[in-house]
C-alpha positions, 0 to 999 in steps of 0.5 A: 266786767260782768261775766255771764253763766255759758248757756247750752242748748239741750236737744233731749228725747225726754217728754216735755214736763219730765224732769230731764236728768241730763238738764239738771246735771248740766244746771247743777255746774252753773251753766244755763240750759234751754232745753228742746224735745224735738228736733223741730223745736231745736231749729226753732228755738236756736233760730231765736238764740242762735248765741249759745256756747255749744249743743248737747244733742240726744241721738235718738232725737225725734223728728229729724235723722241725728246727722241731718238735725247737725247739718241743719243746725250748722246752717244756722250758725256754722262752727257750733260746737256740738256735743252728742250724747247716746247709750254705750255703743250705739254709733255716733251721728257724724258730724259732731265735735264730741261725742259721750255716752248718756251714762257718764254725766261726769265726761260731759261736764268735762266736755262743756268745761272745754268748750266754755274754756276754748270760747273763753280763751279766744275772747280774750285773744280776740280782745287783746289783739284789738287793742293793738 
């Protein structure tokens, strides 16, 4: 059985040939990232690969209001689970799963772990109760 690397889509405020830090962190644990700087470009790009394990969002995303950018996103696939990130103390979007601050690279790898693990545990629930 070929396992595939879990892939995120990454909704960052960097400009578009920088080098996102929070990309390469989240590269450097071996999970795949398509990486999107604006908040149209994040409609656009999770239209076409709607499949991803999970978002990582930038609250200060332009384009689109944070809460009203995860509405969008769940209307293209419901239940996504999605993961924003903003400097200490600044208010969550609402309407995400999880929630870290952008200093603490460590939480969210350990955040995306979760979510990858609960994904994989309810693959193989799903498959096991197939074969009944």
């Amino acid at each position: 059985m070929m396992m595939t690397r879990p892939c995120f889509l990454v909704i960052d405020n960097q400009y578009p040939g920088s080098i996102s830090a929070r990309k390469l962190v989240i590269e450097t644990a071996q999970l795949n990232v398509l990486t999107a700087y604006s908040a149209h470009e994040a409609l656009e790009l999770f239209t076409r690969f709607p499949d991803v394990d999970g978002i990582v969002l930038d609250t200060e995303i332009a384009g689109i209001p944070c809460r009203k950018l995860i509405e969008k996103l769940r209307e293209i696939r419901s239940g996504i689970p999605i993961v924003t990130v903003s400097p200490s103390g600044v208010d969550k979007c609402n309407g995400e799963q999880y929630h870290v601050s952008s200093y603490d690279p460590q939480t969210l790898l350990d955040q995306l772990r979760h979510i990858v693990g609960k994904k994989t545990k309810e693959a193989i629930k799903e498959n096991e109760s197939s074969k009944e």
